[in-house]
Every structure is written in C-alpha cells, then in structure tokens.
N, C-alpha and C positions, 0 to 999 in steps of 0.2 A: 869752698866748703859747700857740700850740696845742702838741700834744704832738711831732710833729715838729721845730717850733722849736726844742723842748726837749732833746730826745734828739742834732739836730747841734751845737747848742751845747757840752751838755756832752763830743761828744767832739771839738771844734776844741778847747776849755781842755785835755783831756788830751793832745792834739796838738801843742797850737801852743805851749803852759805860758808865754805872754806875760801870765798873770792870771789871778784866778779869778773876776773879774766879765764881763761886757759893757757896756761903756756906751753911750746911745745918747742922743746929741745934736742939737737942731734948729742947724740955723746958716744962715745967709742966703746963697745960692746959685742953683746951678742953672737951668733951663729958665723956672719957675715962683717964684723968690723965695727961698724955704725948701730946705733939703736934710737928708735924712737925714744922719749923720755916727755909725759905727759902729766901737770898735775894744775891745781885750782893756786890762784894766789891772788892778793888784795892790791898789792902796789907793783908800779912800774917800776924796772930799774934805766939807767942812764942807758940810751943808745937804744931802747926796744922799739921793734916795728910793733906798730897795732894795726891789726887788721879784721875791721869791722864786716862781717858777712852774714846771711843768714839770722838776725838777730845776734849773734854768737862775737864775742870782744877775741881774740887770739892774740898773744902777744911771743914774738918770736924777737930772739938774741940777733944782730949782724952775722956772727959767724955761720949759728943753724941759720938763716935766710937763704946761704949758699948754696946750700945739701936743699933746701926743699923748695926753691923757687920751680914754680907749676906744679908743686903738688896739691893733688887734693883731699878731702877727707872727709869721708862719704858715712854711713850708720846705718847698719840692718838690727834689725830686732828678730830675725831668726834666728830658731833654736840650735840649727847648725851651721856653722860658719858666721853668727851674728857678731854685734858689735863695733866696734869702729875702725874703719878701714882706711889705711896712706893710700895714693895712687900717687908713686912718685918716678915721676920722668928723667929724674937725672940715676937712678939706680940700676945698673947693669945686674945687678941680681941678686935675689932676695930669699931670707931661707922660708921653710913654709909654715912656718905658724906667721912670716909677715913682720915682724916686730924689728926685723935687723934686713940689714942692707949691704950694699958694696957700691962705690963708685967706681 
C-alpha cells in the first residue's frame, strides 16, 4: 500500500467509524471475471491475513490472498482518473474503468 493509500484510509475509518479495518475481497464479477470488492468492518473473521501498512489495518480472506499477492493499492485525489487504484501482477487483463480482472 503506498502511502497515500495509507493516509486516505485511515481518515475514511475516522470518517465514516463503520470499522477499523478494510477488507478487500476478490469475488467473481465484472467486465473481466474477477472483481475487486472493498468495504469497512469491526471484526476479524477465522483464517484472515492482516496486513498492517501505511498506517492502514487490511484484512484480506486465504482465498482472495491468491488473486492479490504483490498487489498494490495506491490513491490519487485527482479529479480525473482519481481515487483508489489495484496494481495487481497476477492479472493478465483488466477492463478500463480497472475494477474487474482476468487471470
């Protein structure tokens, strides 16, 4: 997670106080197969990685771990093309608003 990622993170959790983690889930979707799936949550469940970066708590499933090992997930606050971006290295291709995937 670069450090922007980091810094809007921790202030949507001071914002939005729906959790103190992030979780980020692959689930089958989208354009491309696969889709990000992103929201705020309070507790852990059994088997979750935590992964402390940036400030920022992430808690990702065994399964999604798979799909996003080396990915990263970066934050522009520009008006065009802003907001939170995957860079994921196991995705052969991606459609273009970015949200869905293919292995």
């Amino acid at each position: 997670m670069t450090a922007p990622a980091g810094v809007k993170l921790q202030s949507l959790v001071a914002r939005e106080q729906k959790g103190e983690y992030l979780r980020i889930k692959i689930t089958g979707g989208g354009c491309n197969g696969l889709s990000y799936k992103i929201k705020f949550v309070s507790d852990t469940k059994r088997g979750d990685i935590l992964v402390r970066s940036s400030g920022a708590q992430v808690l990702v499933d065994t399964k999604s771990a798979l799909y996003l090992r080396g990915t990263h997930l970066d934050f522009s606050d520009k008006m065009v093309g802003g907001g939170f971006k995957f860079s994921n290295p196991n995705a052969k291709s991606s459609c273009s608003c970015g949200e869905s995937f293919s292995i």
